[in-house]
RODO-2510 file (C-alpha; in nm, 4 decimals, decimal comma):
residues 297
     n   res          X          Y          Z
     1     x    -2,5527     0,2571     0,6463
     2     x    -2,6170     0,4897     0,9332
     3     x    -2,6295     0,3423     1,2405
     4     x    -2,9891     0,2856     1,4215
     5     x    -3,0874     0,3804     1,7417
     6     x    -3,4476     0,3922     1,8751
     7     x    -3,4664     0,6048     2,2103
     8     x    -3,6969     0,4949     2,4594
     9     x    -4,0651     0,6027     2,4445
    10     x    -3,9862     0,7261     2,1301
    11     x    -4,1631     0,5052     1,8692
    12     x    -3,9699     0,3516     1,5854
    13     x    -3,9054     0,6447     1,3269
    14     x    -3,5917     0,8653     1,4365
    15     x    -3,4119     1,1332     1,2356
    16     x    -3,0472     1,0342     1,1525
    17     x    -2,8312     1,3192     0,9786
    18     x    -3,1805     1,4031     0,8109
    19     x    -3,2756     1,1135     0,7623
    20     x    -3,6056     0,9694     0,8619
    21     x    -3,5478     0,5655     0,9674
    22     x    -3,8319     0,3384     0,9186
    23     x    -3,8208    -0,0303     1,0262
    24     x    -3,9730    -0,2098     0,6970
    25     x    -4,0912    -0,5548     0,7109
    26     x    -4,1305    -0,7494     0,3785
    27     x    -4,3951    -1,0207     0,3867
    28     x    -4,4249    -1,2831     0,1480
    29     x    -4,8114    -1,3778     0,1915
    30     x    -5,0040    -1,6828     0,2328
    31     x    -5,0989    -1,7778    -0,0953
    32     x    -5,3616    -1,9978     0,0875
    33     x    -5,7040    -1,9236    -0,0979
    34     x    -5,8490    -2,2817    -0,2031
    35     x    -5,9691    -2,2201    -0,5994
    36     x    -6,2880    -2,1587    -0,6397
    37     x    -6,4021    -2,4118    -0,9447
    38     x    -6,2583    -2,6872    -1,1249
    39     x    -6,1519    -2,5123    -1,4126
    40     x    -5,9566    -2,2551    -1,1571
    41     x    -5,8189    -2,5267    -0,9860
    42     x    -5,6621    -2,6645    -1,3198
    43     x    -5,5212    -2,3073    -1,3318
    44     x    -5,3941    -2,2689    -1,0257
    45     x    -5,2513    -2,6127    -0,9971
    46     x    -4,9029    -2,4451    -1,1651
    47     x    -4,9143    -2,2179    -0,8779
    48     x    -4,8461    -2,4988    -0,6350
    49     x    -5,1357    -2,3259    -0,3175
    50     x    -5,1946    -2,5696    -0,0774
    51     x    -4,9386    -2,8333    -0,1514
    52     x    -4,7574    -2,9026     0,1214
    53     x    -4,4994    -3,1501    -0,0240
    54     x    -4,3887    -2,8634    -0,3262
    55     x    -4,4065    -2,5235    -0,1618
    56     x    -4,3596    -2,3346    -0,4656
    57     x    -4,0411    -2,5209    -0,5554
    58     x    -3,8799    -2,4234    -0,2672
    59     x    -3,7464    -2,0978    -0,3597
    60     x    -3,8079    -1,7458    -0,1813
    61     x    -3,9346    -1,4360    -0,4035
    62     x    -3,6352    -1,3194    -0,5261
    63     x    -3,6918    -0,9379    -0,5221
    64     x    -3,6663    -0,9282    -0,1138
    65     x    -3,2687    -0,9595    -0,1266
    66     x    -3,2907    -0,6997    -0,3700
    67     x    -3,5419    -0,4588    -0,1905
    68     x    -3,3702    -0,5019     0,1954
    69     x    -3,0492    -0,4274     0,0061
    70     x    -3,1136    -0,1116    -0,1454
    71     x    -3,3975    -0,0105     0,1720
    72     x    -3,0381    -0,0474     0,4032
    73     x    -2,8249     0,1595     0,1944
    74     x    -3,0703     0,4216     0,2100
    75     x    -3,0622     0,3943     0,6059
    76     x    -3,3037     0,1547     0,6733
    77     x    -3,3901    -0,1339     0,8995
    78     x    -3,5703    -0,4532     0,6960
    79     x    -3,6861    -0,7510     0,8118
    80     x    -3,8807    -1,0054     0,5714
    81     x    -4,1684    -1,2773     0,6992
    82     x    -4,2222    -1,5820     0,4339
    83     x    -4,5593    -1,6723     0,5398
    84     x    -4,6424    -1,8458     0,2437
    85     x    -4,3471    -2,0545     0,3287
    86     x    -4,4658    -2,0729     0,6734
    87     x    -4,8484    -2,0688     0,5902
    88     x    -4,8848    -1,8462     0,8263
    89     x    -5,2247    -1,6510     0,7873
    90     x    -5,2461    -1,2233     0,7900
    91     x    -5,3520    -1,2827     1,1970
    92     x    -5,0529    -1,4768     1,2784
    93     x    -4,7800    -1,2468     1,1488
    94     x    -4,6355    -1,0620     1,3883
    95     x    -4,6131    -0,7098     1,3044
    96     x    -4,5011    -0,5724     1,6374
    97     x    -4,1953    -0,3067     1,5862
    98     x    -4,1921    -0,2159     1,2557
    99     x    -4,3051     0,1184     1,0985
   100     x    -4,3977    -0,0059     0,7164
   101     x    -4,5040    -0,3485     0,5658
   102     x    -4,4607    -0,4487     0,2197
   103     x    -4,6240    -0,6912     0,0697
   104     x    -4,6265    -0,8055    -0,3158
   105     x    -4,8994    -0,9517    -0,4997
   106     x    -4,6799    -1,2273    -0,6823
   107     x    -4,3069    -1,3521    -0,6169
   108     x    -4,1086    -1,2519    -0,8461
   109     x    -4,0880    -1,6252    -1,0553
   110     x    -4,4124    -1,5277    -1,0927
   111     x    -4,4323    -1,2325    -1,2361
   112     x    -4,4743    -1,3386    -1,5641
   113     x    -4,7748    -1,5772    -1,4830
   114     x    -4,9430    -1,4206    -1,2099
   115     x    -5,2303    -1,5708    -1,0050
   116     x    -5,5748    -1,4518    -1,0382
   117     x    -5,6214    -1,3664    -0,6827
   118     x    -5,4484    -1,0525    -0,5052
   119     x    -5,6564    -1,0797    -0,1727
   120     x    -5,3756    -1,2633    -0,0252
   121     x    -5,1727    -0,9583    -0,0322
   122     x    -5,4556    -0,7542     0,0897
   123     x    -5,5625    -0,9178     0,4032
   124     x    -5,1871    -0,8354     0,5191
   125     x    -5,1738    -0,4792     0,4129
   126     x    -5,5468    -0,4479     0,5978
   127     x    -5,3552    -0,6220     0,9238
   128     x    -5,0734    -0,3991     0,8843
   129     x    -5,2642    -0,0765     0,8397
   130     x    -5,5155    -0,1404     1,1607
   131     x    -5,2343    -0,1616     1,3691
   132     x    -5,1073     0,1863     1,2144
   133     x    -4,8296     0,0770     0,9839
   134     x    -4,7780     0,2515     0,6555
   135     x    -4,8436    -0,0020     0,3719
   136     x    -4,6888    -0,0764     0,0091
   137     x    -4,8152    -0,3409    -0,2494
   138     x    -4,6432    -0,4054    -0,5779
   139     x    -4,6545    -0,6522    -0,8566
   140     x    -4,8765    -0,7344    -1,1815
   141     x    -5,2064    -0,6615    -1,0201
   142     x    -5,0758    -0,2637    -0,8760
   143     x    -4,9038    -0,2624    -1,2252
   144     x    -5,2727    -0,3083    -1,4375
   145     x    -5,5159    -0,1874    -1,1931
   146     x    -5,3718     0,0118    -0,9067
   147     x    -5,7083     0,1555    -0,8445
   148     x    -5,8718    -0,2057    -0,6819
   149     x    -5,6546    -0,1317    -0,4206
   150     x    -5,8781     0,0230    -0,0822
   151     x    -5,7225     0,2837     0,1377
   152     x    -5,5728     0,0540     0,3754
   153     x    -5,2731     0,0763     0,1160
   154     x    -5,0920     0,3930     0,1640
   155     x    -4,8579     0,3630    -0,2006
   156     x    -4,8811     0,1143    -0,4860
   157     x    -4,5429     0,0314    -0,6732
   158     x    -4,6154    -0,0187    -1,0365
   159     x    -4,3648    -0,2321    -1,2334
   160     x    -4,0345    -0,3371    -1,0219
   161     x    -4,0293    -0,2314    -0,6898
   162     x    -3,6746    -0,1793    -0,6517
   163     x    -3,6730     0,1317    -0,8303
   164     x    -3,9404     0,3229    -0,6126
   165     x    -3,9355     0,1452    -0,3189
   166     x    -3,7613     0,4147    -0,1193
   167     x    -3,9957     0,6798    -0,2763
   168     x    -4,2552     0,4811    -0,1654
   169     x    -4,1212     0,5100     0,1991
   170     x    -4,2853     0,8731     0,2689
   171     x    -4,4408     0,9640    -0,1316
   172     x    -4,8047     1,1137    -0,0603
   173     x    -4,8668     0,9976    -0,3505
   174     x    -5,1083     0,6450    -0,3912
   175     x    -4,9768     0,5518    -0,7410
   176     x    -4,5986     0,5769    -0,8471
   177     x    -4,5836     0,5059    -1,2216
   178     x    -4,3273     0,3488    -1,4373
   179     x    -4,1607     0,6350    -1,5503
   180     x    -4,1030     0,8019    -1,1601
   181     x    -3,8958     0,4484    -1,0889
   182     x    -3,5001     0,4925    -1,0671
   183     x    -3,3816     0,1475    -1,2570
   184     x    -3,0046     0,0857    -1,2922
   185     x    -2,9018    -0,0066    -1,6701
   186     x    -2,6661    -0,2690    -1,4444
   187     x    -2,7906    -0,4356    -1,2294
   188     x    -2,4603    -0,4727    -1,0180
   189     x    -2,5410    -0,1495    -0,8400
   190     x    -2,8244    -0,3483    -0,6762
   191     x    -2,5498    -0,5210    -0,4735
   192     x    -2,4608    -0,6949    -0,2639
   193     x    -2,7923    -0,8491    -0,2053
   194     x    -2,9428    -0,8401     0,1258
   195     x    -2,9466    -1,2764     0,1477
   196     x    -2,9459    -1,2627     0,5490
   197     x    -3,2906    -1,1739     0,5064
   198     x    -3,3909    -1,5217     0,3642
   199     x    -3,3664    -1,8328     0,6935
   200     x    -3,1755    -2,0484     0,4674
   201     x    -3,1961    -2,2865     0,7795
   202     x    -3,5708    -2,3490     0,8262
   203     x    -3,6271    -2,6388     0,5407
   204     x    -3,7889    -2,4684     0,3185
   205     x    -3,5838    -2,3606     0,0582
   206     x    -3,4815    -2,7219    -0,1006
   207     x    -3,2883    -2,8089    -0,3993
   208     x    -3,4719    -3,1927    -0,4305
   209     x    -3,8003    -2,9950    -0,5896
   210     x    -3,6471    -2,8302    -0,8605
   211     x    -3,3446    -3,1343    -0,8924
   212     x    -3,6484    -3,3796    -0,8871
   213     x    -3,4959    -3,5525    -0,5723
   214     x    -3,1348    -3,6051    -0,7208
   215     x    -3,0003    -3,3060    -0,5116
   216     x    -3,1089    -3,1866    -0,1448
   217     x    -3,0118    -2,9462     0,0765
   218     x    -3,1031    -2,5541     0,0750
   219     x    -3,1300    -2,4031    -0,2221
   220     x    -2,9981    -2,0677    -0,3928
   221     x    -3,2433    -1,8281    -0,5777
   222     x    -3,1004    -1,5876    -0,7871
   223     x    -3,0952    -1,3960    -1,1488
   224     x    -2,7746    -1,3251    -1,3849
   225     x    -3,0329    -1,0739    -1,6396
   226     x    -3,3643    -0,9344    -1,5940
   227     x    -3,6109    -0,8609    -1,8511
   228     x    -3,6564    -0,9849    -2,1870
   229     x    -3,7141    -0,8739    -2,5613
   230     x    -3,9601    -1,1023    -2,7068
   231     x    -4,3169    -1,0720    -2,7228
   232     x    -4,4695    -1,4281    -2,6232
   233     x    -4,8133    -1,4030    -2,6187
   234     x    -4,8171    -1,6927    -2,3071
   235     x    -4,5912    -1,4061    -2,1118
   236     x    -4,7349    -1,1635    -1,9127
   237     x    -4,4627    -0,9139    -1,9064
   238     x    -4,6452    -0,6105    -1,7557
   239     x    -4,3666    -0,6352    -1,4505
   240     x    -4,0472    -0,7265    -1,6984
   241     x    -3,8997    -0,4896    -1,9233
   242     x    -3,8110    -0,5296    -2,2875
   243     x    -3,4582    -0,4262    -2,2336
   244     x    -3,2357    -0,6860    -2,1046
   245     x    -3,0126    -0,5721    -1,8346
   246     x    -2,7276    -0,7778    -1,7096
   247     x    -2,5096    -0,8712    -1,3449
   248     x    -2,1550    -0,8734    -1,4685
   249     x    -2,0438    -1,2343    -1,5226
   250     x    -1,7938    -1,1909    -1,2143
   251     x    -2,0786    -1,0600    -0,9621
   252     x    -2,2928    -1,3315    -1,0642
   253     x    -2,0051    -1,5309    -0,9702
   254     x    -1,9590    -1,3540    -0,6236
   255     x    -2,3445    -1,3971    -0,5935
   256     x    -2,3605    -1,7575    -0,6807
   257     x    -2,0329    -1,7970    -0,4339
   258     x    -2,1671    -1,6190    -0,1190
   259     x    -2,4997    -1,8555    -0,1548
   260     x    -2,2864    -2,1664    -0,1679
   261     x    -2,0162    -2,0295     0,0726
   262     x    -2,1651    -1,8273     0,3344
   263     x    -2,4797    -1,9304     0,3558
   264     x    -2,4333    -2,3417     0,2694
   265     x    -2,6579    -2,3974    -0,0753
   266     x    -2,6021    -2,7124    -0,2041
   267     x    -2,7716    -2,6335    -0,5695
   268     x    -2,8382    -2,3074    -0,7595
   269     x    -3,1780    -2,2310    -0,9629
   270     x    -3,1623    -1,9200    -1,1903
   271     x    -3,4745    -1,7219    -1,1859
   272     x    -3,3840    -1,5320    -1,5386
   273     x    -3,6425    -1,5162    -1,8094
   274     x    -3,4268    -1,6214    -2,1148
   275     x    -3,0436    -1,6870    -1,9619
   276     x    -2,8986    -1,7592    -2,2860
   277     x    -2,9610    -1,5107    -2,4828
   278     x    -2,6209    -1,3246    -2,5005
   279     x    -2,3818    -1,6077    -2,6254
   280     x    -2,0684    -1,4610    -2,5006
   281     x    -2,2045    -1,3604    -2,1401
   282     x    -2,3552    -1,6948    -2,0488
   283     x    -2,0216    -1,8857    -2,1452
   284     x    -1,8510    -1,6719    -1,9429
   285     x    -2,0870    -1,7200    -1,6715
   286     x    -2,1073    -2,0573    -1,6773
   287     x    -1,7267    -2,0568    -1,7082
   288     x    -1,6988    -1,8651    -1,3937
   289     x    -1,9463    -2,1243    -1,1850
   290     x    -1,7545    -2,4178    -1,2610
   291     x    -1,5215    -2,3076    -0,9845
   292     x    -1,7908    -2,3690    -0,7061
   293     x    -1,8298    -2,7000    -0,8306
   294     x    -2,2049    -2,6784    -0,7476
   295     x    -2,4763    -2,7829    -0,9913
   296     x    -2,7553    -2,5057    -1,0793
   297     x    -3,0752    -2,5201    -1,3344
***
């Protein structure tokens, strides 16, 4: 990572060996819309807005310790805001500092059964871009219908972000499509995952929602495989490819070990799609976790 140094008067962007520097913040928006109907609300009731004692199970959108890693290998400075964790509204975050905001539609647990609503995600690109900021949606509504998206986005990631997110960084383009991502067959050259980003220390991130109260204490969000080869019609899959695409049983390990060890998780929830569907990988994994001596679901 090269090293970062803003001169004085100077703005935010410098040039480093080349190398333009941007200071990225990731925001997590306020999911915070109250449903419109009954019906809606039925809907929406799976999706956990406005519930103060749940707060989406008390995990943090898995893709932003994938994102700030590969954004800092590639020279960058990241910082991530969970105001739907901290229901903080698109006024209240503070966006003083950074050159570029990102900011998702869905979490990535929710990829697969998105919310209706994207204006969430809107109202903090439209913050971001009146204050000058370059800005960068992705998820399942960019991925369908990257046109409903007004001019106060600058780029809209279709499919994973990971793979275009640097791209995105400077692109003059408004779309990048599927096939313009660059997506590791393994998924170990994602890491090591940027986990400083998430504040493992503020409360919200608890094991006793998922555990159902038998376990508390922060909890560890994380993914052994990504993507999945059947065709559920329940699934909306628009974000997750077909092809499954593994961690190595030994850096889900190290993964699993650095939440518990570094960063004090008392329980472990696996965000995969179908975790069990190599036989011989999963025994290993699980295996390999017995070490920690830490439950996980």
């Amino acid at each position: 990572v090269l090293p970062l140094r803003v001169a004085e008067g100077q703005g935010h962007k410098i040039r480093a060996k080349g190398l333009e520097v941007m200071k990225v913040l990731i925001v997590n928006p306020y999911r915070h819309a109250k449903p419109p109907s009954e019906s809606e609300a039925l809907f929406r009731k799976t999706q956990l807005w406005d519930d103060e004692d749940m707060r989406d199970y008390g995990t943090y959108p898995l893709e932003v310790p994938y994102l700030g890693a590969i954004l800092r290998k590639a020279g960058h400075e990241v910082a991530f805001i969970d105001a739907h964790q901290r229901r903080l509204s698109a006024a209240e975050i503070d966006f003083g500092g950074y050159d570029c905001v990102i900011a998702g539609t869905a979490p990535y647990g929710n990829w697969r059964c998105a919310q209706f609503s994207y204006s969430h995600a809107v109202e903090v690109l439209n913050e971001a871009k009146k204050r000058g900021l370059r800005t960068i949606t992705y998820g399942p509504h960019g991925t369908v219908a990257p046109g409903t998206f007004s001019d106060s986005v600058d780029c809209v990631i279709k499919g994973e972000p990971e793979g275009s997110v640097i791209k995105a960084l400077t692109t003059t383009q408004k779309v990048l499509d599927l096939d313009e991502a660059e997506l590791p067959r393994d998924l170990d050259e994602w890491t090591p995952l940027a986990f400083d980003l998430i504040d493992f220390g503020s409360g919200f991130y608890d094991a006793k929602y998922i555990f159902e109260g038998r376990i508390t204490g922060r909890l560890g969000n994380l993914a052994g495989t990504r993507g999945c080869p059947f065709p559920c019609s329940f699934c909306f899959k628009v974000m997750i490819p077909e092809k499954l695409r593994f961690h190595s049983p030994q850096k889900v390990a190290e993964i699993a070990g650095e939440l518990v060890n570094r960063y004090g998780c008392r329980a472990l929830n696996f965000n995969d799609l179908t975790f069990t569907l190599n036989k011989t990988w999963v025994l290993e994994v699980c295996d390999r976790l017995k070490a920690l001596k830490t439950p996980y679901s």
